[in-house]
PQR file of N, CA, C, O and H, with PARSE charges and radii, in Angstrom:
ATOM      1  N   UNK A   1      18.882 -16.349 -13.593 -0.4000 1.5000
ATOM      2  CA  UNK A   1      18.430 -14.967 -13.566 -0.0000 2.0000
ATOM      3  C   UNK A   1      17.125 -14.819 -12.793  0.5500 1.7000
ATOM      4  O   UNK A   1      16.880 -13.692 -12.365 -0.5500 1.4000
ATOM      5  N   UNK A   2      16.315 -15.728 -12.570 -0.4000 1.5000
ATOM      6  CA  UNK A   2      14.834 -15.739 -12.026 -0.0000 2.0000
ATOM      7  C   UNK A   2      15.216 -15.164 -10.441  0.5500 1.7000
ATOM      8  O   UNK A   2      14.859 -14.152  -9.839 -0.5500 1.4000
ATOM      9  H   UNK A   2      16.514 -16.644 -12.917  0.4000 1.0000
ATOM     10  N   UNK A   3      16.315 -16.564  -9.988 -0.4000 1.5000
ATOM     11  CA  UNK A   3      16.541 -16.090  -8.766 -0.0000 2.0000
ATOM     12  C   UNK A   3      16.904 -14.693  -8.183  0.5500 1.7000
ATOM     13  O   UNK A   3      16.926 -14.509  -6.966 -0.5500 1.4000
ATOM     14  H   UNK A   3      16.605 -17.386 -10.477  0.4000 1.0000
ATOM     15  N   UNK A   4      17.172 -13.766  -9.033 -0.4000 1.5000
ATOM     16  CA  UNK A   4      17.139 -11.934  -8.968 -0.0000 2.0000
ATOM     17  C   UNK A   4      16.276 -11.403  -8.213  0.5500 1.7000
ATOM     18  O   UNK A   4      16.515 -10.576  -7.333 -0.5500 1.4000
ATOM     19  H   UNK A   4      17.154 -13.915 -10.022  0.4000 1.0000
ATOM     20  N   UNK A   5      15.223 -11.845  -8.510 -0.4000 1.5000
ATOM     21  CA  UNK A   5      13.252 -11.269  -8.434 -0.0000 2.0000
ATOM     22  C   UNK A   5      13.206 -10.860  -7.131  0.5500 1.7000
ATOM     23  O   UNK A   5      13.053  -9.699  -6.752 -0.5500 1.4000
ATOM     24  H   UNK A   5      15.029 -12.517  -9.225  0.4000 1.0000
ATOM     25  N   UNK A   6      13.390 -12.197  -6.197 -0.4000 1.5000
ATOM     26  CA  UNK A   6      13.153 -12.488  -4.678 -0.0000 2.0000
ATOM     27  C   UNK A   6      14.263 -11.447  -4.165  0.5500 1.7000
ATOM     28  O   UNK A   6      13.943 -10.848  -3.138 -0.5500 1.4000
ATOM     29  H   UNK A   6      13.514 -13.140  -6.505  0.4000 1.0000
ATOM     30  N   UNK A   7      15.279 -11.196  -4.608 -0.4000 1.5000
ATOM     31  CA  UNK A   7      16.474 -10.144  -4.099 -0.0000 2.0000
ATOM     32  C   UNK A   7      15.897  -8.505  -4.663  0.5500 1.7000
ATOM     33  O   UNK A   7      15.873  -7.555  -3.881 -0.5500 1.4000
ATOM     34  H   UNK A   7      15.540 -11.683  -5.442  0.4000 1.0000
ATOM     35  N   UNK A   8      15.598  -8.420  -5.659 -0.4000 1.5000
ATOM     36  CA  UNK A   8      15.307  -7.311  -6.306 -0.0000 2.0000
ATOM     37  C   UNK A   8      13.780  -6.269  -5.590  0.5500 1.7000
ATOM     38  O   UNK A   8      13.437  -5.102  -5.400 -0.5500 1.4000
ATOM     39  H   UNK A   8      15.618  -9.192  -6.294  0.4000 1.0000
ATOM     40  N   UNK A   9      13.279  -7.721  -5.411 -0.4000 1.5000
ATOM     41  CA  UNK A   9      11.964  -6.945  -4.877 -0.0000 2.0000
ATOM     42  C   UNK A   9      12.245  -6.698  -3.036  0.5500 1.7000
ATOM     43  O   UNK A   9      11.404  -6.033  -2.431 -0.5500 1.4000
ATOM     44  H   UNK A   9      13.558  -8.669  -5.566  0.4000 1.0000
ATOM     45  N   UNK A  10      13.517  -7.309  -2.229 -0.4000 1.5000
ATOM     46  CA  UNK A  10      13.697  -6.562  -1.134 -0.0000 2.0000
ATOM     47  C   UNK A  10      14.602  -5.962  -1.213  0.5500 1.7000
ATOM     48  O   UNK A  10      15.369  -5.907  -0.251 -0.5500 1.4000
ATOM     49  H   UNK A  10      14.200  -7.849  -2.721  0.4000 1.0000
ATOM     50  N   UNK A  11      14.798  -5.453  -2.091 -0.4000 1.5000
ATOM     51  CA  UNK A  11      15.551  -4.239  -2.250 -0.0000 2.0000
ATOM     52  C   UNK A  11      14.940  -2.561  -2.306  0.5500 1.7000
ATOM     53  O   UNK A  11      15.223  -1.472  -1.806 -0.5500 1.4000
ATOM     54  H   UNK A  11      14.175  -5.497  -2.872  0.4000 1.0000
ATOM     55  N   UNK A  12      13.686  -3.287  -3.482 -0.4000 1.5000
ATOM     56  CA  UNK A  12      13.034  -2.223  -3.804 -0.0000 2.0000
ATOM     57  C   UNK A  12      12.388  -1.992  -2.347  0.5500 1.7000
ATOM     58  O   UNK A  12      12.433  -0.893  -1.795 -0.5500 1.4000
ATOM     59  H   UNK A  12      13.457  -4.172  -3.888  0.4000 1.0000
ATOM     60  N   UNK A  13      11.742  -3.204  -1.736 -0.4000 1.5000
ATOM     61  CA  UNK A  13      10.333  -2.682  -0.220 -0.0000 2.0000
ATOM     62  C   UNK A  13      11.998  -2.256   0.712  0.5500 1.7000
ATOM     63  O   UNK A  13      11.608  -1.738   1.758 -0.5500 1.4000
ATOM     64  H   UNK A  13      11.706  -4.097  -2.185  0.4000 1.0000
ATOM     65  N   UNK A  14      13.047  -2.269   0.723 -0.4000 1.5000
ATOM     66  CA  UNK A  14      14.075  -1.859   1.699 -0.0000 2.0000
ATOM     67  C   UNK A  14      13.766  -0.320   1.357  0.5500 1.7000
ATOM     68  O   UNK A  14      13.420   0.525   2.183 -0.5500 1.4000
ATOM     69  H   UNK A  14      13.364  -2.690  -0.127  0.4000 1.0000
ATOM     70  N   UNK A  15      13.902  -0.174   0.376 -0.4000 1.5000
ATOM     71  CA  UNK A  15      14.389   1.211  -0.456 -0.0000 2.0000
ATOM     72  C   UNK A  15      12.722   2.482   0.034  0.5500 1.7000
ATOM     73  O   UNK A  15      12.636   3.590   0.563 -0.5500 1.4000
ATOM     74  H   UNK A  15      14.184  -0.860  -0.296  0.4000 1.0000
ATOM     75  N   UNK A  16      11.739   1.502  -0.511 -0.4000 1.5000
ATOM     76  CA  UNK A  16      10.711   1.655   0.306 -0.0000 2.0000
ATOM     77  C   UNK A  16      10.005   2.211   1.670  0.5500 1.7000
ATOM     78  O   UNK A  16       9.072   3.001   1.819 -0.5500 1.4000
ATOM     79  H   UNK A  16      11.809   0.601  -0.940  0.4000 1.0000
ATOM     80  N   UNK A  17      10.623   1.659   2.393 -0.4000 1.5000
ATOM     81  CA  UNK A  17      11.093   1.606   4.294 -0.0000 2.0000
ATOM     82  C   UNK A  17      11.636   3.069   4.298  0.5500 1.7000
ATOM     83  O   UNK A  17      11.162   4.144   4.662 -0.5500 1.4000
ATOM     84  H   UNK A  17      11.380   1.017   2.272  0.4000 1.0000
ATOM     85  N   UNK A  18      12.897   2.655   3.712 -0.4000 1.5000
ATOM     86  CA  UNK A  18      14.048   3.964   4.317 -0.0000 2.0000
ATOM     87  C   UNK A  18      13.516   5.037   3.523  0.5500 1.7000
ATOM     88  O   UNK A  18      14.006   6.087   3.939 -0.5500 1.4000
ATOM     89  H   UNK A  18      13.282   1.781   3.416  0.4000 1.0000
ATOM     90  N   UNK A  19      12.720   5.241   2.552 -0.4000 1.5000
ATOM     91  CA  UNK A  19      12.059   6.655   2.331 -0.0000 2.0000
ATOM     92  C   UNK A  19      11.100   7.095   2.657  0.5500 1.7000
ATOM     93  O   UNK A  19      10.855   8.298   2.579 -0.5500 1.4000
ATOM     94  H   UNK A  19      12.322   4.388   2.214  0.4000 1.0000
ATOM     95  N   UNK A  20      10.169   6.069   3.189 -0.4000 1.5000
ATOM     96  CA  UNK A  20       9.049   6.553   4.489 -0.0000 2.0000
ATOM     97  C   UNK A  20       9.226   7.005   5.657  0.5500 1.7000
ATOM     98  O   UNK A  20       8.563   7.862   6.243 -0.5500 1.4000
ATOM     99  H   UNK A  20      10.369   5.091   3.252  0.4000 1.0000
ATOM    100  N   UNK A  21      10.772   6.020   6.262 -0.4000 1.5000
ATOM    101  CA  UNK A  21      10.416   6.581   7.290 -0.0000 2.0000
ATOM    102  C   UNK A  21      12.114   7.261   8.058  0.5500 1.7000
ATOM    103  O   UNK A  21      12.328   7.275   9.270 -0.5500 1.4000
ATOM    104  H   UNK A  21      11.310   5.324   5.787  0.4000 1.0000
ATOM    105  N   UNK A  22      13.218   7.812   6.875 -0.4000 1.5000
ATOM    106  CA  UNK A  22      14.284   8.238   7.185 -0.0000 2.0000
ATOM    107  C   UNK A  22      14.658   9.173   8.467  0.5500 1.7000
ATOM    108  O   UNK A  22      15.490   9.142   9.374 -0.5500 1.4000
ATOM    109  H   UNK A  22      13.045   7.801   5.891  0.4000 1.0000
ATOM    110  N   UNK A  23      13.568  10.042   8.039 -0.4000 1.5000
ATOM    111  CA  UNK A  23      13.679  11.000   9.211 -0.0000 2.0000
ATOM    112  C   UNK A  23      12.461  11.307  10.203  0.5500 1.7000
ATOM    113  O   UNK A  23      11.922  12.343  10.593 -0.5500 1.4000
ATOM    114  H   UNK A  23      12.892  10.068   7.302  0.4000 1.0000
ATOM    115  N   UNK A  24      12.218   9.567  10.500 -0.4000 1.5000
ATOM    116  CA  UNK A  24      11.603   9.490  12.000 -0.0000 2.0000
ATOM    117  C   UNK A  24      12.555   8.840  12.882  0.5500 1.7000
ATOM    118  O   UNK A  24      12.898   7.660  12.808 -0.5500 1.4000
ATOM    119  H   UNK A  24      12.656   8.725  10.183  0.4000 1.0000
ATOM    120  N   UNK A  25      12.936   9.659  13.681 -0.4000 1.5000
ATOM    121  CA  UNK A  25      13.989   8.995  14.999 -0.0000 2.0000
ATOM    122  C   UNK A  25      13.248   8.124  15.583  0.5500 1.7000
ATOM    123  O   UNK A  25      14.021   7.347  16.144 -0.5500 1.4000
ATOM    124  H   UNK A  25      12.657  10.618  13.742  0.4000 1.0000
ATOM    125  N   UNK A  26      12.427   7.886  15.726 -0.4000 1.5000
ATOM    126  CA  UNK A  26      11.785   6.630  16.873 -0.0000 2.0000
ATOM    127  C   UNK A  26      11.592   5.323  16.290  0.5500 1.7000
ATOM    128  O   UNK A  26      11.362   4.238  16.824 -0.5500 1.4000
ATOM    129  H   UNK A  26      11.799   8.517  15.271  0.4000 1.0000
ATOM    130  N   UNK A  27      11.785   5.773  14.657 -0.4000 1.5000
ATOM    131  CA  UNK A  27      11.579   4.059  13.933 -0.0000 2.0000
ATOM    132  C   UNK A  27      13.402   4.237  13.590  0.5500 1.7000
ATOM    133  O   UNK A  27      13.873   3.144  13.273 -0.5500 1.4000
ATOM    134  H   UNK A  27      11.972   6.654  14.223  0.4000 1.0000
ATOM    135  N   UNK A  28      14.082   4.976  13.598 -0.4000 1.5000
ATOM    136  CA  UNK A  28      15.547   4.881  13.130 -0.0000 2.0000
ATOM    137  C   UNK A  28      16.230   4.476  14.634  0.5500 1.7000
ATOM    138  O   UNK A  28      17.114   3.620  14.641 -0.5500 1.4000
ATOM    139  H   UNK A  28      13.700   5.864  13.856  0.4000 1.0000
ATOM    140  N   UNK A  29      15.854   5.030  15.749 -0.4000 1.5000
ATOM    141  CA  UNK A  29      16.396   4.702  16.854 -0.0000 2.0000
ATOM    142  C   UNK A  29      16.123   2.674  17.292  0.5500 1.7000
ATOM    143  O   UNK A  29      17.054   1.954  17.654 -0.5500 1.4000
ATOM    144  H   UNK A  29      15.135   5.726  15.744  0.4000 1.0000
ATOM    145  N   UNK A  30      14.550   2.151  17.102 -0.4000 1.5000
ATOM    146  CA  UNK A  30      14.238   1.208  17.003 -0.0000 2.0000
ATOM    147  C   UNK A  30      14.572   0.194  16.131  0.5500 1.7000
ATOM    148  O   UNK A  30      14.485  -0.993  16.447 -0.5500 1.4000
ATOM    149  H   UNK A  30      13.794   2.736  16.807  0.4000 1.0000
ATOM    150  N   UNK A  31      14.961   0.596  15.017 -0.4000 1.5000
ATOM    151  CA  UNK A  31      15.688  -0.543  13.709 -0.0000 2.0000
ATOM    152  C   UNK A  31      16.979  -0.752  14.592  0.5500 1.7000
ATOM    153  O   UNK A  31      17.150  -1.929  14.912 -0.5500 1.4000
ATOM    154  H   UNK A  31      15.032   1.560  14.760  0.4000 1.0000
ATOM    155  N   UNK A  32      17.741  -0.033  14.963 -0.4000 1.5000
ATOM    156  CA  UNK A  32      19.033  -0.148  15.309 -0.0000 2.0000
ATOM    157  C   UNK A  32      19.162  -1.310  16.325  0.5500 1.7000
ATOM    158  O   UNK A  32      20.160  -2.030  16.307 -0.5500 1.4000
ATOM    159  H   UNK A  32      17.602   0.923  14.703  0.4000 1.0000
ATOM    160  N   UNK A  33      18.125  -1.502  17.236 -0.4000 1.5000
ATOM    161  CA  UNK A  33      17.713  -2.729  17.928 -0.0000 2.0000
ATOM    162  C   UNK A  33      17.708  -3.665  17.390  0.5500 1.7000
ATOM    163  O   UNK A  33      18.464  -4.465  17.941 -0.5500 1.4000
ATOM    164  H   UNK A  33      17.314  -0.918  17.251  0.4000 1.0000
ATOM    165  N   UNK A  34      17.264  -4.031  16.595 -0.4000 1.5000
ATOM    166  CA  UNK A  34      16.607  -5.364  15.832 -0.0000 2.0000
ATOM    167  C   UNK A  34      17.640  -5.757  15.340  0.5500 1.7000
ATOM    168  O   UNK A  34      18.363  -4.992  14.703 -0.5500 1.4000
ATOM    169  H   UNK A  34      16.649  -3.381  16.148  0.4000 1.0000
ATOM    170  N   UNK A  35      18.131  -7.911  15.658 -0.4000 1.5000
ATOM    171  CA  UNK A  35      19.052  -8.199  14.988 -0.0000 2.0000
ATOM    172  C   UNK A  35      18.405  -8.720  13.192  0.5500 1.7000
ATOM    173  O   UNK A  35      17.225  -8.708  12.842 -0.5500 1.4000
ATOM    174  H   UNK A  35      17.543  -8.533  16.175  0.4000 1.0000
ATOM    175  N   UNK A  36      19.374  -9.049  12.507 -0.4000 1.5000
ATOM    176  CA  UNK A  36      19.183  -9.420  11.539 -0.0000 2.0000
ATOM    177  C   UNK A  36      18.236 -10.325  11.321  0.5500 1.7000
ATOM    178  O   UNK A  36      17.616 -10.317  10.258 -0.5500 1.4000
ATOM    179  H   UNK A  36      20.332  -9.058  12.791  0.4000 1.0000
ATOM    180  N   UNK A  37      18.058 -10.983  12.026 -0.4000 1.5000
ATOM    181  CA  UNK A  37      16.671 -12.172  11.711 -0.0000 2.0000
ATOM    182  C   UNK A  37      15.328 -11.322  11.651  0.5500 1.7000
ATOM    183  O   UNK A  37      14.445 -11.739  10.902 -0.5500 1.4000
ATOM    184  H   UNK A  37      18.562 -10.989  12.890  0.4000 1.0000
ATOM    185  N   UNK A  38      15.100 -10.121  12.410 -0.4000 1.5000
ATOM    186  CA  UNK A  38      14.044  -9.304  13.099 -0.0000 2.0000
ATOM    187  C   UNK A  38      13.649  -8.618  11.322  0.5500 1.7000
ATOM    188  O   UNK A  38      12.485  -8.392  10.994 -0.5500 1.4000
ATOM    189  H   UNK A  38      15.817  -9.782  13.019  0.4000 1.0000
ATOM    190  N   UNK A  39      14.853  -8.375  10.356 -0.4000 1.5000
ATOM    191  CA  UNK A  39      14.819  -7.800   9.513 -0.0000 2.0000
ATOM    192  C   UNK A  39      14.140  -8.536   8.242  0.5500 1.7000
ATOM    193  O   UNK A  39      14.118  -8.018   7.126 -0.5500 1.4000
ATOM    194  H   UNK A  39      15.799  -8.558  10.623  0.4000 1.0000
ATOM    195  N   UNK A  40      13.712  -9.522   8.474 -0.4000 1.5000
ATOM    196  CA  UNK A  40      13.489 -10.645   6.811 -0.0000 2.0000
ATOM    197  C   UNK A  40      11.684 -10.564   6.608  0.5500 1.7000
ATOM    198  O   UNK A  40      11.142 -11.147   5.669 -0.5500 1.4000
ATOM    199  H   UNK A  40      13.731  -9.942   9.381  0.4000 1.0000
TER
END
C-alpha cells in the first residue's frame, strides 16, 4: 500500500497542472509536443 503515495501524489500535482493551466492554449498547444519522458 505505501507504494500508492509516489502514484497518488502525481496524480494529485497532474490534477494540479491541468487546473492551472486548462484554458491556456500556448501551454495546451506545447504539452502536446512533449513525449512521455518530457512528462515525469
Amino acid at each position: 500500500m505505501g507504494d500508492l503515495i509516489p502514484y497518488r501524489r502525481g496524480l494529485y500535482r497532474m490534477k494540479q497542472f491541468y487546473e492551472l493551466y486548462k484554458d491556456d492554449e500556448k501551454v495546451s498547444s506545447l504539452v502536446t509536443q512533449l513525449n512521455w519522458t518530457n512528462h515525469q
